[in-house]
DSSP file (Angstrom, degrees, kcal/mol; ACC not computed):
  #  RESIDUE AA STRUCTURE BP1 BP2  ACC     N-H-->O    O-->H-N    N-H-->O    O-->H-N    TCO  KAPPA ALPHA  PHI   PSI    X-CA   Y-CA   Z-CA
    1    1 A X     >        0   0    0      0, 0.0     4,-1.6     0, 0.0     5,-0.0   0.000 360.0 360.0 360.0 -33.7   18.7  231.7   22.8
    2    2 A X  T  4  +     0   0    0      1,-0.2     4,-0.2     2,-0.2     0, 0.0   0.578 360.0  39.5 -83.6  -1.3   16.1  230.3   20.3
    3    3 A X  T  > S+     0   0    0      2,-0.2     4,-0.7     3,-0.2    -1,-0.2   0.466 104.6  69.3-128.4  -9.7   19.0  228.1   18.5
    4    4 A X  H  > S+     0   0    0      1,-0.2     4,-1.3     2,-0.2    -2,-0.2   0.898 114.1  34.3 -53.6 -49.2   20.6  227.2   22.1
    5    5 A X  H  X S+     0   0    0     -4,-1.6     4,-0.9     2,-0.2    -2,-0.2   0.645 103.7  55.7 -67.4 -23.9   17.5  225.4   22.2
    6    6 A X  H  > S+     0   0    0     -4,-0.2     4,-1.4     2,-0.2     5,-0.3   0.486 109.9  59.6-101.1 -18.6   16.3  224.0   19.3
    7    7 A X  H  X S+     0   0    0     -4,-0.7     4,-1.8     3,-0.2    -2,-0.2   0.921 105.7  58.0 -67.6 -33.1   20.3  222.3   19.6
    8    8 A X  H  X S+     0   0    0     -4,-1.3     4,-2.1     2,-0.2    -2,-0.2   0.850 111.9  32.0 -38.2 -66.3   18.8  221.0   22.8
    9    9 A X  H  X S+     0   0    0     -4,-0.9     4,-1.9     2,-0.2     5,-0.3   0.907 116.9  54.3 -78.4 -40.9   16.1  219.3   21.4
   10   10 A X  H  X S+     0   0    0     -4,-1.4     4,-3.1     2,-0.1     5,-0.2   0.999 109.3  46.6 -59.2 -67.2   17.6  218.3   18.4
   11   11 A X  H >X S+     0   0    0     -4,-1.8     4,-1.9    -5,-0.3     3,-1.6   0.966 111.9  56.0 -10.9 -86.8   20.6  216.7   20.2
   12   12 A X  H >X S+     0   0    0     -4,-2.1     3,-2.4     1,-0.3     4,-2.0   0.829 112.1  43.3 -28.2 -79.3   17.8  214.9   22.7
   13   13 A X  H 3X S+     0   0    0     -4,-1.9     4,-0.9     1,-0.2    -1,-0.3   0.716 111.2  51.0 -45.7 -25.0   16.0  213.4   19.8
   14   14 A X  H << S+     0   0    0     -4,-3.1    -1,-0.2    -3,-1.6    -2,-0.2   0.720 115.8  47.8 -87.4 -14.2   19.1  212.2   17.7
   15   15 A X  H <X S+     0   0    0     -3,-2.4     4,-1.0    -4,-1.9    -2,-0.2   0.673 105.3  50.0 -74.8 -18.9   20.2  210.6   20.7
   16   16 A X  H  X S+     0   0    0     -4,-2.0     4,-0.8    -5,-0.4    -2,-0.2   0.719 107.0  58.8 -91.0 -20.2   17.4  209.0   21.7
   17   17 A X  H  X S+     0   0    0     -4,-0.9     4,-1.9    -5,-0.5     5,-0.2   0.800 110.3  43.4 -64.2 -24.6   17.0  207.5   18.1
   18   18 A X  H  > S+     0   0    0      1,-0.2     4,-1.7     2,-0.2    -2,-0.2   0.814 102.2  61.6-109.8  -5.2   20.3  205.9   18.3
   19   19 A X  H  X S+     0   0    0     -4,-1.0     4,-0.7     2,-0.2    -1,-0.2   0.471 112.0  45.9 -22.0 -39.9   19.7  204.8   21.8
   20   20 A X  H  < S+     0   0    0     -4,-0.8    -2,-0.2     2,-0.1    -3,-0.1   0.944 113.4  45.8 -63.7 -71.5   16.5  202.6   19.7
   21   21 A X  H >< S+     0   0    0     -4,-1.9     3,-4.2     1,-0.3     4,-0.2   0.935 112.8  46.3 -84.5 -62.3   18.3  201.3   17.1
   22   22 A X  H >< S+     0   0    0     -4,-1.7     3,-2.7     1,-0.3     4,-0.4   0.937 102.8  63.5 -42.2 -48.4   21.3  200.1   19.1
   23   23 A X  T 3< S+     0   0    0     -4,-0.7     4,-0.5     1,-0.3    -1,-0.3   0.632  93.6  66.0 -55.1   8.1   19.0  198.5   21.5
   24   24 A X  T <> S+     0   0    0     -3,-4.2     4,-3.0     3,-0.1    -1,-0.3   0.772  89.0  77.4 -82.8 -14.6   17.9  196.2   18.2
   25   25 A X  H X> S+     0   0    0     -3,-2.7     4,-1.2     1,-0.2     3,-0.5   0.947  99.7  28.0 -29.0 -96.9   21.4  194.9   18.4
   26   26 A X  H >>>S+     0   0    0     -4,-0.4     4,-2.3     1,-0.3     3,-0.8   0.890 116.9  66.7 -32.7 -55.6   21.3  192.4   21.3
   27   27 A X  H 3>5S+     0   0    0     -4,-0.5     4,-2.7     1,-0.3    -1,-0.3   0.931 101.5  46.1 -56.6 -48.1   17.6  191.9   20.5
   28   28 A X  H <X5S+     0   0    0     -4,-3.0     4,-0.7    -3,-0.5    -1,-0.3   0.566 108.7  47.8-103.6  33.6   18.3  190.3   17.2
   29   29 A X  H <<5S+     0   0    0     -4,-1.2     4,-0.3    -3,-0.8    -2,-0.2   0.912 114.9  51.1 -87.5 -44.9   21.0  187.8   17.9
   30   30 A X  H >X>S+     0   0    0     -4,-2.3     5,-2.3     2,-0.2     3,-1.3   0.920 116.7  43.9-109.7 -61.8   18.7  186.7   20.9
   31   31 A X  H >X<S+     0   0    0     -4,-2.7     3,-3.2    -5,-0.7     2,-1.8   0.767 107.6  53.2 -46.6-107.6   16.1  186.5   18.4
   32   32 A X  H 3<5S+     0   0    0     -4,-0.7    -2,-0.2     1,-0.3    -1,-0.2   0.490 103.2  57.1  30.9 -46.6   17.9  184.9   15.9
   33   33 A X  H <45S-     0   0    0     -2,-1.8    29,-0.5    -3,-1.3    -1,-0.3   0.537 127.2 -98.5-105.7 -13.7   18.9  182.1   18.5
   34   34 A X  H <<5S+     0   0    0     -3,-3.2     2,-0.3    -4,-1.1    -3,-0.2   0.775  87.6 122.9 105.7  37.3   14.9  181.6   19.0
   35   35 A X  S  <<S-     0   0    0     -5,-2.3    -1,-0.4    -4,-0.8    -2,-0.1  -0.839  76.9 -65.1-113.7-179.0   14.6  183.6   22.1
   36   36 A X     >  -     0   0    0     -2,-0.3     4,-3.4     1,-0.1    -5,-0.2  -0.037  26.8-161.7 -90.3 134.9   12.2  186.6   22.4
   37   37 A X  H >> S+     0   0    0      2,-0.2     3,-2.5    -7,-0.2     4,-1.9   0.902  93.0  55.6 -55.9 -81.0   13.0  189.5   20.2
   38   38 A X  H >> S+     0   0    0      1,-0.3     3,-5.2     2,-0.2     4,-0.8   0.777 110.3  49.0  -4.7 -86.4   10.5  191.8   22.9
   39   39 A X  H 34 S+     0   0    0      1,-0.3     4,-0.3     2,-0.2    -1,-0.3   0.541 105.7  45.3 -79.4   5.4   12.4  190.8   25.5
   40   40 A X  H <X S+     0   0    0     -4,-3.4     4,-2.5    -3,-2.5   -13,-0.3   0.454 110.7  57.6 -86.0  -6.9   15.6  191.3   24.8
   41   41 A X  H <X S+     0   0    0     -3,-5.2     4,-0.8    -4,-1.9    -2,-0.2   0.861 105.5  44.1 -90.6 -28.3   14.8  194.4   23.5
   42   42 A X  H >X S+     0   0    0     -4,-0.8     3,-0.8     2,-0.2     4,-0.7   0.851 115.8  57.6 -75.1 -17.4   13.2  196.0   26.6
   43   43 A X  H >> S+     0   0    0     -5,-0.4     4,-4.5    -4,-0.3     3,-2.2   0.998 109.3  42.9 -69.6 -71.9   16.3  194.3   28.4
   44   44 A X  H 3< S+     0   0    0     -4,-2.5     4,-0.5     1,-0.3    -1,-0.3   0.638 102.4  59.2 -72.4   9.8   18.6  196.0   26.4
   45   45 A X  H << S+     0   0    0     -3,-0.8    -1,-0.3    -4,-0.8    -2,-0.2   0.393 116.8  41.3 -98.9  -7.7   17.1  199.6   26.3
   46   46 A X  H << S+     0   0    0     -3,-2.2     2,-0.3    -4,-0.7    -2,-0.2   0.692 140.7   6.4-109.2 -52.3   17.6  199.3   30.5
   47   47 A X    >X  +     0   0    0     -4,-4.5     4,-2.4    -5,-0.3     3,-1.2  -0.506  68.9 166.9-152.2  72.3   21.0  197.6   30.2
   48   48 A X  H 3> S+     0   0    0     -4,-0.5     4,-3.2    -2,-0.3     5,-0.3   0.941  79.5  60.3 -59.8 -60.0   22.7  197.3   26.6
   49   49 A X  H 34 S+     0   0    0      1,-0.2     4,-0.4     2,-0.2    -1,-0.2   0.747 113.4  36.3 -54.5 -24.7   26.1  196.4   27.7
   50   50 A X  H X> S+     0   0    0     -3,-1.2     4,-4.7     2,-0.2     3,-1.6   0.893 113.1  58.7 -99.7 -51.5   24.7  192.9   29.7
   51   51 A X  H 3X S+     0   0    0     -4,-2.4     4,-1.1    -8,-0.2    -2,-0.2   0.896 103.2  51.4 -37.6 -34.8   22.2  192.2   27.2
   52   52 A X  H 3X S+     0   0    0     -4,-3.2     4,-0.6    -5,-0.2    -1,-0.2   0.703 109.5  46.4 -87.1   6.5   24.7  192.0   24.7
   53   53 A X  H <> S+     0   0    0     -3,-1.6     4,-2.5    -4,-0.4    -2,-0.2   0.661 118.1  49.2 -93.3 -46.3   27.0  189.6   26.5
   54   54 A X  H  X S+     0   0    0     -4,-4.7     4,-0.6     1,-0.2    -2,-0.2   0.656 105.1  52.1 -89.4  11.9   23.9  187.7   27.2
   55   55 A X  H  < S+     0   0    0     -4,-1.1    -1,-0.2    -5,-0.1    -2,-0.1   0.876 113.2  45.4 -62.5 -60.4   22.6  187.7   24.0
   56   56 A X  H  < S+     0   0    0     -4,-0.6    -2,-0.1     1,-0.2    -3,-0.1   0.810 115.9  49.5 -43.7 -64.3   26.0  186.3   22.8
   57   57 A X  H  < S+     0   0    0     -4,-2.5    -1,-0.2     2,-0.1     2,-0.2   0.560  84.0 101.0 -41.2 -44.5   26.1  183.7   25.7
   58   58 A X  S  < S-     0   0    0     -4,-0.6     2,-0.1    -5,-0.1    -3,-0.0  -0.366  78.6 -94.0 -98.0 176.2   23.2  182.3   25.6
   59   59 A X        -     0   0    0     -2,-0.2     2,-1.5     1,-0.1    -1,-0.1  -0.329  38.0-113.3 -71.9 122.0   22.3  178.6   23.9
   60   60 A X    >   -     0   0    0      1,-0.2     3,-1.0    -2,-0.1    -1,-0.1  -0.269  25.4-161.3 -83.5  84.5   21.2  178.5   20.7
   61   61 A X  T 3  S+     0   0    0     -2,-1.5   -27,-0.2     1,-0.2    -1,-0.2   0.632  81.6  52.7   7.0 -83.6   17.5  177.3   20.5
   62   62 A X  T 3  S+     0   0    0    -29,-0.5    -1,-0.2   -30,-0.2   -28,-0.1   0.717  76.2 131.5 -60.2 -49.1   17.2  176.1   17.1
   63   63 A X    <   -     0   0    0     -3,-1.0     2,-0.2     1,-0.1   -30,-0.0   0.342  54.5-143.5   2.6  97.9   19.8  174.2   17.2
   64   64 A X              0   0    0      1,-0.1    -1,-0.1     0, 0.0    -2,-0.1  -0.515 360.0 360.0 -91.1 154.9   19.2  170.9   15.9
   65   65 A X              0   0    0     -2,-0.2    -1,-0.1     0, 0.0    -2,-0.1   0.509 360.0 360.0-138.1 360.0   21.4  167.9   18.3
């Protein structure tokens, strides 16, 4: 029972670490492009798959024209 559990917790926590670190994906291309690192990160940690499409998508700040 005591190692049914402690896989339990262990499991939670190694998923929720790589649940973090992907959500930096999205955050720094959108960074990167001179929009906000923050908010693309709480953005993808609610909804990775459309944050990284809009990351992708959207217009590149910096840009000089």
């Amino acid at each position: 029972m005591v190692v049914a559990s402690t896989g339990w917790w262990l499991g939670s926590i190694v998923f929720f670490l790589i649940w973090i670190a992907i959500a930096f994906w999205p955050a720094r291309v959108a960074g990167r492009k001179g929009h906000s690192f923050f908010g693309y990160f709480i953005f993808s940690l609610i909804f990775f798959p459309a944050a990284l499409i809009v990351a992708y998508l959207v217009q590149d700040r910096r840009a000089t024209a």
